[in-house]
ROFI-9332 format. One record per residue (C-alpha): residue in one letter; y, z, x negated. Coordinates in steps of 0.2 Angstrom, whole numbers, plus 2048, in hexadecimal, padded with zeros to 3 digits. Example, Ala and Ser with C-alpha at 12.3 -4.5 7.8 and 13.67 -1.06 7.14 Angstrom:
ROFI-9332
TIGU,code,y,z,x
TIGU,a,7EA,827,7C2
TIGU,s,7FB,824,7BC
end
This chain:
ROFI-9332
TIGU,code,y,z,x
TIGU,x,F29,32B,E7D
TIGU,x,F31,333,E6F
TIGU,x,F31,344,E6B
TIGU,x,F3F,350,E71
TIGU,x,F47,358,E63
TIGU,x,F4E,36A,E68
TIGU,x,F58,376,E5F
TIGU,x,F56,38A,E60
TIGU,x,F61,396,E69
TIGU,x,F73,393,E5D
TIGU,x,F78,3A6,E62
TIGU,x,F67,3AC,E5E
TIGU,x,F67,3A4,E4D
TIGU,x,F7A,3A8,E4A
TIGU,x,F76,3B9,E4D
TIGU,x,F64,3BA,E43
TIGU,x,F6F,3B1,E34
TIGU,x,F7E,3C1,E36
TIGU,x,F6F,3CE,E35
TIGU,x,F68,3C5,E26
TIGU,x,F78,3C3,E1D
TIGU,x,F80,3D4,E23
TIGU,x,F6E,3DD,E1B
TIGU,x,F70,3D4,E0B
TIGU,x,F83,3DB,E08
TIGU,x,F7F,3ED,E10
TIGU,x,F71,3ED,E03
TIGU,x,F7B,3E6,DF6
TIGU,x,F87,3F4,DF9
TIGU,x,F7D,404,DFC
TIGU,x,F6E,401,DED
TIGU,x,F7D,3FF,DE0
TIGU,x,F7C,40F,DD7
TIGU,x,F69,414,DDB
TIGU,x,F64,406,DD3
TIGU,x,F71,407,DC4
TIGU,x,F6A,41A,DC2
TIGU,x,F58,415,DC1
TIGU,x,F5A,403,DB9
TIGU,x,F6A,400,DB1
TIGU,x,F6C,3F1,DBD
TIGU,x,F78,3F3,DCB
TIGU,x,F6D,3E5,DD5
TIGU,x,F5B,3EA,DD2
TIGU,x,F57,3ED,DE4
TIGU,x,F63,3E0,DEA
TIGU,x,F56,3D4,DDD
TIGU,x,F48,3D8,DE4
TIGU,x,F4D,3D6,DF5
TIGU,x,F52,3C7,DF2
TIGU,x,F43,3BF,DE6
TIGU,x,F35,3C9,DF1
TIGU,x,F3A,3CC,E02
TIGU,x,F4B,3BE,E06
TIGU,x,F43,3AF,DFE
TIGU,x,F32,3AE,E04
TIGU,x,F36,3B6,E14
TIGU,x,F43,3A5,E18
TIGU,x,F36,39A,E12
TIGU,x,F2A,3A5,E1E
TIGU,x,F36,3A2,E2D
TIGU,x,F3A,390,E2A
TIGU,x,F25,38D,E2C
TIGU,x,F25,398,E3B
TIGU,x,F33,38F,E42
TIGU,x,F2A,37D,E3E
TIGU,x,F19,385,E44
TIGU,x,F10,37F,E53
TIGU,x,F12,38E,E5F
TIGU,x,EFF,38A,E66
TIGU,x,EF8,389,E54
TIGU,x,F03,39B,E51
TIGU,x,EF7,3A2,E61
TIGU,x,EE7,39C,E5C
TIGU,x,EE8,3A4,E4A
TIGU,x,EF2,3B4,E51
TIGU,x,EE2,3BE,E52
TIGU,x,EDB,3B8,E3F
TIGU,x,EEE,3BE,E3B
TIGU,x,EEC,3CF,E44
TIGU,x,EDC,3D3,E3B
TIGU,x,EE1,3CD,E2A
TIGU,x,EEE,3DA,E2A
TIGU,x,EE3,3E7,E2F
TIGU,x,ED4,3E4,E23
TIGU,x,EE6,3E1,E15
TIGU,x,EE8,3F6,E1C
TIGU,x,ED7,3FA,E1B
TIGU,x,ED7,3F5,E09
TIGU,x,EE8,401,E06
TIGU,x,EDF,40E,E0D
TIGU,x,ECE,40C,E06
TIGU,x,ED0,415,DF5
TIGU,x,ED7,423,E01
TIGU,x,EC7,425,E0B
TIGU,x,EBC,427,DFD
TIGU,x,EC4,431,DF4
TIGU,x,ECE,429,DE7
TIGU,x,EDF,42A,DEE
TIGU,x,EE8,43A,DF6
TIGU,x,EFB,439,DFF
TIGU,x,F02,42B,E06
TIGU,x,EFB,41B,E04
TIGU,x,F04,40B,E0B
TIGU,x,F05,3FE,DFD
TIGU,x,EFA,3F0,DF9
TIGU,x,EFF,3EC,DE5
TIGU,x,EFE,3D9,DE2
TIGU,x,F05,3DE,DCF
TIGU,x,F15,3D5,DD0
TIGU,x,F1B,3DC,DE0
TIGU,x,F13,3E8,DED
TIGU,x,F0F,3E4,E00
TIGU,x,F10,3F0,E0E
TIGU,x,F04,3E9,E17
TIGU,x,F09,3F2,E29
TIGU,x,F19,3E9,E29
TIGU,x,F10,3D9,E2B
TIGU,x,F04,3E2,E37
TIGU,x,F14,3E6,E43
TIGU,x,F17,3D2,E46
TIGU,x,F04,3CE,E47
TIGU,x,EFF,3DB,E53
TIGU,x,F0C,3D3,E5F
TIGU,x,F08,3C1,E5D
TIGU,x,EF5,3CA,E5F
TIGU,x,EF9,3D3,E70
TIGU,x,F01,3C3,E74
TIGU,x,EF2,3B7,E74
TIGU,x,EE8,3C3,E7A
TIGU,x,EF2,3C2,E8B
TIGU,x,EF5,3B1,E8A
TIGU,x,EE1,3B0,E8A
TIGU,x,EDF,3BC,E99
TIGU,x,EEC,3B5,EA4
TIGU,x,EE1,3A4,EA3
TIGU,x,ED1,3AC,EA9
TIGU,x,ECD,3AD,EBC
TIGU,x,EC0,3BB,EBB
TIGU,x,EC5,3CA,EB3
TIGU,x,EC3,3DE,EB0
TIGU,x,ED5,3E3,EAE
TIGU,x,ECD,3F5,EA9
TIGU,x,EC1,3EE,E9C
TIGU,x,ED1,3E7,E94
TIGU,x,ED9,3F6,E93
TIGU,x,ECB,3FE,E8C
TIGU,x,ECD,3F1,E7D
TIGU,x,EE0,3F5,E7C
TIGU,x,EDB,406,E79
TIGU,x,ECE,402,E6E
TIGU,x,ED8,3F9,E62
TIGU,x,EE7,403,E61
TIGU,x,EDB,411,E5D
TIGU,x,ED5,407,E4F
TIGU,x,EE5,402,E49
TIGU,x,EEB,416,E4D
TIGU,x,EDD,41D,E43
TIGU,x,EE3,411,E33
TIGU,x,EF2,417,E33
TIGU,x,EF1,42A,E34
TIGU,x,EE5,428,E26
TIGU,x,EF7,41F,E1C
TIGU,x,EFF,429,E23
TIGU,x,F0C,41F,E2C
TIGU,x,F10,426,E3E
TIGU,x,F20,41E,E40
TIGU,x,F19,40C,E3C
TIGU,x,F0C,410,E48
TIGU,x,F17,416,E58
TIGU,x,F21,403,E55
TIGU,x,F11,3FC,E57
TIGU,x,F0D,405,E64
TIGU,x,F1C,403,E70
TIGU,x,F1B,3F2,E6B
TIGU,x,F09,3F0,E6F
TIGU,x,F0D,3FB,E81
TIGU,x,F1C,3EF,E83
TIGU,x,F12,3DE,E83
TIGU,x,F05,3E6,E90
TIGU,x,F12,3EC,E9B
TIGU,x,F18,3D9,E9A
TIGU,x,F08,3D3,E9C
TIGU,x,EFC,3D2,EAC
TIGU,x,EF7,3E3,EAD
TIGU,x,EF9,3EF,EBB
TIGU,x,F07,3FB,EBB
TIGU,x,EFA,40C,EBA
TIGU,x,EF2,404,EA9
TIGU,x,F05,405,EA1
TIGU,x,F08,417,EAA
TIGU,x,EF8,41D,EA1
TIGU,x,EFA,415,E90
TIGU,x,F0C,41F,E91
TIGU,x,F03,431,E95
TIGU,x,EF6,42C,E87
TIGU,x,F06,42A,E7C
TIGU,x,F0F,439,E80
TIGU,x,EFF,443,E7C
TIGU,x,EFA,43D,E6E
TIGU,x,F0D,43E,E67
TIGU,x,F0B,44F,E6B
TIGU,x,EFC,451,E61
TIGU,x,F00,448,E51
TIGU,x,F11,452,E52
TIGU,x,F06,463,E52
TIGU,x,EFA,45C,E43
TIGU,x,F08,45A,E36
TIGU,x,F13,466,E32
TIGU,x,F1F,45A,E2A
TIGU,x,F21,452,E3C
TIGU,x,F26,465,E42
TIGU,x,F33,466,E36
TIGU,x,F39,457,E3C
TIGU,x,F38,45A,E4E
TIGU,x,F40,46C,E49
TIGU,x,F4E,466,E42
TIGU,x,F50,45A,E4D
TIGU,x,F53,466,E5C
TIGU,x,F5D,472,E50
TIGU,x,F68,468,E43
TIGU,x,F6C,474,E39
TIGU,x,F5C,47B,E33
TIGU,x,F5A,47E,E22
TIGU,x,F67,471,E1C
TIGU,x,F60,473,E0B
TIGU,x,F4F,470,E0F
TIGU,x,F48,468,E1B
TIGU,x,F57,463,E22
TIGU,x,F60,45B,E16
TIGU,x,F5E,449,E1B
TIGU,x,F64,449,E2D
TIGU,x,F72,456,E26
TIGU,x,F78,449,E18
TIGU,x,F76,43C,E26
TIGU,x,F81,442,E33
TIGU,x,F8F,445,E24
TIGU,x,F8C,434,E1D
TIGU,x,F8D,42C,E30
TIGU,x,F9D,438,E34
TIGU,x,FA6,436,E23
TIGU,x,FA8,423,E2A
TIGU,x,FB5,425,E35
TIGU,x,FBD,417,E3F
TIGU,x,FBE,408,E30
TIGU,x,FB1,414,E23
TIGU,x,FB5,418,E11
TIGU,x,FB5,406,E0A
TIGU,x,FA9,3FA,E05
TIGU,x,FA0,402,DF5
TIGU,x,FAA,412,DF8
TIGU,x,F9C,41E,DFE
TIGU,x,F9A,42D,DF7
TIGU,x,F89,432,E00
TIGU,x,F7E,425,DF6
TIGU,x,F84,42D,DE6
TIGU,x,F74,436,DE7
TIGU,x,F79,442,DF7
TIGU,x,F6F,438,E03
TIGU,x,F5B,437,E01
TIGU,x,F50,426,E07
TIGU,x,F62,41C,E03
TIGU,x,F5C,40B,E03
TIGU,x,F50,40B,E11
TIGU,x,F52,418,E21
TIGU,x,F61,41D,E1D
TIGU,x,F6C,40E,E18
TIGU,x,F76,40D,E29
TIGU,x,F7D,41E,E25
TIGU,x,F84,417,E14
TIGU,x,F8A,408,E1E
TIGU,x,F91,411,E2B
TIGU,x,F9C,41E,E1F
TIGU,x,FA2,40E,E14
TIGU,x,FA6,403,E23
TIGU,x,FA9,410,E30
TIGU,x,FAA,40E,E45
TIGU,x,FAD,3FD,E43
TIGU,x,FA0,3F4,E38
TIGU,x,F93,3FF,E3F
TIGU,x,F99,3F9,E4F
TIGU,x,F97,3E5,E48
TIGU,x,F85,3E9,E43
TIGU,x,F80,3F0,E53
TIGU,x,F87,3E3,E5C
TIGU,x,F7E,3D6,E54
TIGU,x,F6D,3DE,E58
TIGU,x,F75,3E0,E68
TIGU,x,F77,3CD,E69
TIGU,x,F66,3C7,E60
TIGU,x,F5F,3D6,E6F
TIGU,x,F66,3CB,E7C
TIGU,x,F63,3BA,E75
TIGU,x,F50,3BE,E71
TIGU,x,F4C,3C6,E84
TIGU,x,F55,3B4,E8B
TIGU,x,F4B,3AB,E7F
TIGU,x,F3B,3B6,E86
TIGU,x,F3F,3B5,E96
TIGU,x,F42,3A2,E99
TIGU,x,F31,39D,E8F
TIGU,x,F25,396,E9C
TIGU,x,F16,39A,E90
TIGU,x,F0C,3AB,E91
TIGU,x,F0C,3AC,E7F
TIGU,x,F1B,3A5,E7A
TIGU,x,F25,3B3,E86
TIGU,x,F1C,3C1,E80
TIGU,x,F1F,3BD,E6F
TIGU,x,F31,3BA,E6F
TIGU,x,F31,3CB,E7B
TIGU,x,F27,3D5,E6D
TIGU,x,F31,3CE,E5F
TIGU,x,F40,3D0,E65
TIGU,x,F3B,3E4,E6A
TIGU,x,F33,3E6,E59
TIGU,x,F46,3E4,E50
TIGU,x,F4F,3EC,E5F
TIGU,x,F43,3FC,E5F
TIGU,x,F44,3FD,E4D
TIGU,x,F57,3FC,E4E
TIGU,x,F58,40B,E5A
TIGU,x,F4C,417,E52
TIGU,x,F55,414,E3F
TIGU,x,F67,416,E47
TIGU,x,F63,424,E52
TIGU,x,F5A,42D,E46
TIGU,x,F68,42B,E39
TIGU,x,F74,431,E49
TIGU,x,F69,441,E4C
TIGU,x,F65,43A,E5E
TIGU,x,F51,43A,E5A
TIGU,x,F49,442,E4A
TIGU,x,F44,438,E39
TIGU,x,F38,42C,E3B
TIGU,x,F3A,422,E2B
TIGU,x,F3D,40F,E33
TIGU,x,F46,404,E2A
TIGU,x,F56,3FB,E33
TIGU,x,F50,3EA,E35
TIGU,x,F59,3DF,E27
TIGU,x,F62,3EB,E1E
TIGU,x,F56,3F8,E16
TIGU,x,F4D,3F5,E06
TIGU,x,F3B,3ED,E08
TIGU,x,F34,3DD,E03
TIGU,x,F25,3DD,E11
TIGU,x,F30,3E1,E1F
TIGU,x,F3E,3D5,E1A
TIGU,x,F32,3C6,E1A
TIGU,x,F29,3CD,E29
TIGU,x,F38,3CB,E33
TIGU,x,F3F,3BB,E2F
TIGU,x,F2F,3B6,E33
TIGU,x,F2E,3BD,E44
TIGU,x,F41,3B6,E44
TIGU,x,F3B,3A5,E41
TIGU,x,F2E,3A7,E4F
TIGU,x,F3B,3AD,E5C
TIGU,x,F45,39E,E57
TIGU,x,F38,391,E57
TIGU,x,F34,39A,E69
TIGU,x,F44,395,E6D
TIGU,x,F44,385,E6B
TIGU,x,F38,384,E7C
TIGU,x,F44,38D,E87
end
C-alpha cells in the first residue's frame, strides 16, 4: 500500500509564516537607527538576522519538518545533554576564574551562539521522551521519577545561576513543570514542584539585588525613573505614545536612543508606539491563533511523545510571549525574554523555527 502523504495544520503554518514575516519587518523598523549609530548601515542587525539566525533556522525547520518523529525521540536525550555540556563550556572559564559578569555566549568566531536558547527546545523534546519511556513501563516508582526531575532541573538550575540567566531558567522550568503536569504523574508531585518553585523564586529574588530593584519597581512604577526605573518608565510611554493606529511605521521617537535593550526585550514597545492599538492587536492575535492551533495539534496526537512536544512547544512561544509583553506593559517586572520572532538573536530565531518545524511535522499525525 502506498504511503499516505499528509500535510500540516494550514492555519498553523499560516500563522507560523505571519510571526515569521511580521518579526522580520518589526525588526527592520525598530533597529534602523541603533544600527546606523553604531555601524553606519541602517540594516546591520536586520543582516545578521537574516544570514545567522532566518537562513539556517528555515533550513533547520524544513529538516525537522522531514524528520522521522520516532528518530527525533530517540536522540532527544543526546540533544538535551549537548546543549548542556555546549553551557558548561560557556560557563567553564567563569568557574575557575578566568571570567567574571555574565557569561552566556559560545564564540564560534564568525557568529556567537547562546547556547540556552537551544537548551529551551531540547529540554522539552528531553521531558518528552522521558515520559513517553515511563508510560511504556508496567512497574514503576512514580517518586524515584520525581526525584530525577528534581535532580536534573537542579543541575540545569545550578548552571544557570552560575551565567547568570534566571529568566531563561524559569521558561525552562514552567516548561519542564508543564510537560509533568501533562504527563502520568499524580497531582501532589505537580502541587510540590509548584511550592518548591515559589520558594526558590523567593530566594533567588532575596540573593540579587538587581532582582530587588526589579521587583521594587515593579510594585511601585515610579521609583527612581532615572535610575533603576528607567526601562519600565520609557516602556510604558513608548507602549502609550501608540495610541489607537501608533505614530507610523519608522516614526518612533523612543528608539532614537530613549529606550534601553531596543532590539531585543523591548521591541514590542517600539512596535506598539509606531503601529499603535491596532498592530499590537494583529500580533497578539496571531500568537493567539498559533496558541490555539498548537494545543489542537497536541491534543489530537495519539502518541505520548508526539503530544507533549507539540504541548511544550507550543507553551515555550506562548509563555515567552506573555512574560515579554507583560513586562513591557508593567503587568510583571523585567525579566529580559525575548518576544518570540521579533527580537534580535540568531540562536533563538533558529531555535524556534526549528521547534516550529517540529510542531508542524507533529501535525501532520493529527
Amino acid at each position: 500500500m502506498a504511503r499516505v502523504s499528509r500535510k500540516p495544520d494550514a492555519i498553523l503554518l499560516g500563522s507560523c509564516i505571519a510571526l515569521v514575516v511580521f518579526g522580520i519587518l518589526i525588526l527592520a523598523s525598530v533597529s534602523a537607527p541603533i544600527a546606523y549609530k553604531k555601524f553606519d548601515s541602517s540594516f546591520y542587525f536586520l543582516k545578521h538576522q537574516v544570514i545567522f539566525g532566518l537562513i539556517p533556522g528555515l533550513i533547520g525547520c524544513i529538516v525537522a519538518f522531514k524528520a522521522d518523529l520516532k528518530q527525533v525521540r530517540k536522540w532527544a536525550p543526546f540533544l538535551f545533554f549537548a546543549s548542556l555540556l555546549a553551557i558548561v563550556v560557556v560557563v567553564f572559564p567563569k568557574i575557575i576564574g578566568l571570567t567574571k559578569g555574565t557569561v552566556r555566549w559560545l564564540d564560534l568566531k564568525i557568529t556567537t551562539v547562546q547556547p540556552a536558547e537551544f537548551l529551551k527546545l531540547t529540554a522539552i523534546l528531553y521531558w518528552a521522551s522521558w515520559w513517553h519511556s515511563k508510560s511504556n513501563q508496567k512497574v514503576r516508582n512514580k517518586n524515584i521519577d520525581l526525584l530525577i526531575f528534581v535532580v536534573v532541573m537542579g543541575i540545569i538550575g545550578l548552571l544557570f545561576a552560575l551565567q547568570p540567566d534566571v529568566s531563561t531558567f524559569g521558561v525552562i522550568v514552567i516548561l519542564a513543570g508543564i510537560i509533568y503536569f501533562l504527563g502520568d504523574s499524580p497531582f501532589w508531585h505537580s502541587a510540590l514542584l509548584v511550592i518548591l518553585g515559589v520558594c526558590a523564586f523567593a530566594f533567588l529574588m532575596q540573593s540579587s539585588e538587581y532582582r530587588q530593584n526589579r521587583l521594587s519597581v515593579f510594585l511601585n512604577p515610579d521609583t527612581d525613573p532615572m535610575g533603576i526605573g528607567y526601562q519600565l518608565k520609557q516602556a510604558l510611554i513608548t507602549v502609550g505614545s501608540g495610541g489607537i493606529t501608533g505614530v507610523g511605521i519608522g516614526f518612533s521617537e523612543q528608539k532614537f536612543g530613549f529606550l534601553p535593550e531596543l532590539i531585543s526585550d523591548s521591541i514590542f514597545a517600539v512596535f506598539a508606539e509606531e503601529t499603535g492599538f491596532i498592530g499590537s492587536f494583529i500580533l497578539i492575535s496571531l500568537f493567539t491563533v498559533f496558541f490555539w492551533r498548537g494545543l489542537r495539534t497536541a491534543y489530537f496526537s495519539k502518541d505520548k511523545f508526539n503530544q507533549l512536544t507539540a504541548a511544550g512547544i507550543t507553551s515555550w512561544i506562548i509563555i515567552q510571549t506573555l512574560m515579554n509583553i507583560m513586562a513591557m506593559t508593567g503587568v510583571m517586572p523585567l525579566t529580559g525574554i525575548p518576544l518570540p520572532f521579533v527580537s534580535y538573536g540568531g540562536s533563538a530565531l533558529i531555535s524556534e523555527l526549528i521547534g516550529l518545524g517540529l510542531l508542524l511535522n507533529i501535525s501532520t499525525q493529527t
